[in-house]
N, C-alpha and C positions, 0 to 999 in steps of 0.2 A: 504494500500500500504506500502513497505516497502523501505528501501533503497539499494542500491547495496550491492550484495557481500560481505566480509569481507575475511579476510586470517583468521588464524588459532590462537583464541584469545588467547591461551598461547603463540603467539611469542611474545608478547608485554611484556610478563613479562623475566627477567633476570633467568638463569636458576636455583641459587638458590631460588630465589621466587616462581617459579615455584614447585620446591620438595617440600618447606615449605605449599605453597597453597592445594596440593593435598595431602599430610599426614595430616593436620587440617580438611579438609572437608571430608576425609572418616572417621573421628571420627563423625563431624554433622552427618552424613548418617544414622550411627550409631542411633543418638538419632530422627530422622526427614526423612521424604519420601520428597526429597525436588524435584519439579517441573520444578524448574532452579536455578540455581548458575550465577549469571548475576557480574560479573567487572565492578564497578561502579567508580565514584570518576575520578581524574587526567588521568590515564589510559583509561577510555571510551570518558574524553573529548580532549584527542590527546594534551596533556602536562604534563607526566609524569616525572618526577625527582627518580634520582637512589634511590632515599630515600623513596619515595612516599609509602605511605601506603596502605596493598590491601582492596579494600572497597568491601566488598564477600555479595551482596546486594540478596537475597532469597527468593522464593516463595514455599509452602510446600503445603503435605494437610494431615490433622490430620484425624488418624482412626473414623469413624462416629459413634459407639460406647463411643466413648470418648466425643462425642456432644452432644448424649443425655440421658449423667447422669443429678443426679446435679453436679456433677464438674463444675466450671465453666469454660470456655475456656481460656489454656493456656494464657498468655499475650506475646507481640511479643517476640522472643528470640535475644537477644543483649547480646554482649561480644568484648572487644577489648585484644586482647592476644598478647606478644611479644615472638616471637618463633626463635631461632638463627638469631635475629636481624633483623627479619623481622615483623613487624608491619602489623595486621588481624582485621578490622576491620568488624564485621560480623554480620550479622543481615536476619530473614528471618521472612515472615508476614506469615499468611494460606491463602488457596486461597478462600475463602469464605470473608473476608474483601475485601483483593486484588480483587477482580472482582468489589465489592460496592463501592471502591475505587476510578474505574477507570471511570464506569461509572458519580463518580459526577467530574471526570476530573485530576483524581491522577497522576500528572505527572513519576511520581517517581516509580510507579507501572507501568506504562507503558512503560519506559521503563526496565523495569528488564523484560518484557512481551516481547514487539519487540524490544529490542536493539539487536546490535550486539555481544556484548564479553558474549558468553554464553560459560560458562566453564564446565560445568555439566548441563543436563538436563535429565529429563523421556521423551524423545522424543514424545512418542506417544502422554500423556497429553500434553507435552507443543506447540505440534505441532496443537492439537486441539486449543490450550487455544489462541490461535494467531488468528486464521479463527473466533471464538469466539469474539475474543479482536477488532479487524479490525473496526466490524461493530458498534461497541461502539464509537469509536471516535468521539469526537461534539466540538463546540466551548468552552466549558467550561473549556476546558484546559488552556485558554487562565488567567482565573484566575489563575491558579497556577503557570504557568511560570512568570507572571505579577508579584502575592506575594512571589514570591521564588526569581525571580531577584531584587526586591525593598530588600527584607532583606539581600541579597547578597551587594548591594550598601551602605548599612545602616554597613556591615561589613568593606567596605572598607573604607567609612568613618572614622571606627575607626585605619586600618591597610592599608592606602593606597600603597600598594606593588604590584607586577606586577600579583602576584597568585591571588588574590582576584579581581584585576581587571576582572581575564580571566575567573573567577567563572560568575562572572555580564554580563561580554559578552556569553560566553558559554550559558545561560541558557535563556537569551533573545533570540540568534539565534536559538537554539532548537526548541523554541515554536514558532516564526514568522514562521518556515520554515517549522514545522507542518500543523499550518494555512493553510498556503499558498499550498503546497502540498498533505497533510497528509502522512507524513511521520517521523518516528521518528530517527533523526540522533544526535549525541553527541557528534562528532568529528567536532573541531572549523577546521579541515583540508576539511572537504569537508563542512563547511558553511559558506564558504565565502560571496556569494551576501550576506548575514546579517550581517556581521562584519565589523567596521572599516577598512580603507587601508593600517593602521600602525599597523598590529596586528603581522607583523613579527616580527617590534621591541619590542613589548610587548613581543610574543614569546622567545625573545632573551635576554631578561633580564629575565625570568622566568628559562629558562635554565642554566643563568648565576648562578645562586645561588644568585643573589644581591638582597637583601630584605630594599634597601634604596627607600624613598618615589618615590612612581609619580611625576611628576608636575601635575598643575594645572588643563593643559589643559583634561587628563585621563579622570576626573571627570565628564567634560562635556561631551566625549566621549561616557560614562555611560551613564549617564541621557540619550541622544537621544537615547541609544538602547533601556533602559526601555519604555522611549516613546515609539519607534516607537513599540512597542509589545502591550502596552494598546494602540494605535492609528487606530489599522488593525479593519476595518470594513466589508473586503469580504475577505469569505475562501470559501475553496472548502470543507470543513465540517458543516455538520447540526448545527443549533444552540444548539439543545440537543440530545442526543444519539435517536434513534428511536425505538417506542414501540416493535418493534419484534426482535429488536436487542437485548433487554433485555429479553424478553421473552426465544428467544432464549442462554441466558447465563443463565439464570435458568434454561432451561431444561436441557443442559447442567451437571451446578454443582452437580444435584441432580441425573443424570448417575455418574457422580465421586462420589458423597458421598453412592451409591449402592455398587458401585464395588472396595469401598476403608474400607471395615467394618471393 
């Protein structure tokens, strides 16, 4: 299942960010057949700052001739570039990890799979790759938003400021609402039931530019959302992805790796 609609993910970005984004990734294009160009970071979780860096999160699939040399397979491609003042942070995995990924519960792959700010995609692959992705969904995600928001909190601990806070909430709500739904949504604006009741104010210092501490109270804030994420004992998702669901994303990859030689 997925979540509602979206508008048109380059409104979110400012309109020179925008030029900048799409002159940088038709050079990737260039080096990479990429699957989708997913907007990750501040911008996908609905607290962007004019400054905000683009986080150009990427899924490719490498010619299959290139799989079975001895070459070894590329390692993932990562680059952070500063381009008329715009800040690219950009990274894209192949979709042969990416699917092994998600199955043992890769959050992070999932959503560059079914999120919303999709900037670029090969529609038809990535249209499959979703009908694919769906039936993978199990409760083992639940590890990953669990260890992703516990080191998020272990961050704010060291930086207790309103961004990091909304890092710890943002990715706790994700995954409860996963759970609970199956659904992957990133936007702290439409996950409310998960979030605290003061998360306007938080909002409102995050906008502000004010990077003086929390109080106290934040802190605990955290912690019960971490809690309540490892606490969820019923989902509407299987405990582990289901055998023909896998089956069927290997039949799958091995039509892409036919027809990508």
């Amino acid at each position: 299942m997925t979540s509602e609609a979206s508008p048109d993910p380059w409104r979110v970005l400012i309109a020179h960010q925008a030029t900048v984004a799409r002159t940088f990734l038709a050079a990737r294009a260039g080096e990479r057949e990429h699957v989708v160009v997913y907007l990750s970071g501040a911008h996908a979780y609905g607290f962007p700052s004019p400054d905000s860096d683009l986080d150009l999160k990427c899924v490719h699939v490498t010619p299959t001739r290139e799989l079975v040399g001895l070459d070894p397979l590329e390692p993932p491609n990562e680059r952070i570039d500063v381009v008329d003042g715009v800040e690219l942070d950009y990274g894209s995995n192949e979709l042969g990890p990416v699917l092994r990924g998600i199955i043992k519960g890769n959050g992070n792959y999932l959503e560059r799979i079914l999120g919303d700010l999709v900037l670029e995609a090969s529609s038809p692959v990535l249209a499959r790759a979703r009908t694919v992705v769906r039936p993978l969904l199990s409760r083992r995600t639940a590890r990953h938003y669990g260890g992703f928001a516990t080191s998020q909190l272990r961050a704010f601990d060291e930086r207790p400021t309103a961004k990091c806070a909304l890092y710890v909430l943002r990715t706790a709500a994700t995954g409860r609402r996963l759970l609970a739904h199956g659904e992957v949504v990133t936007d702290v604006g439409r996950l409310g039931a998960f979030l605290p009741a003061e998360l306007g104010e938080l909002m409102a210092i995050k906008q502000s530019g004010e990077r003086a501490e929390l109080e106290a109270l934040w802190r605990t804030r955290l912690v019960s959302a971490v809690a309540a994420l490892d606490g969820i004992s019923a989902s509407v998702l299987p405990p582990e992805p289901p055998a023909a669901a896998i089956t069927a994303a290997d039949a799958w990859l091995r039509e892409v790796r036919q027809a990508h030689w």
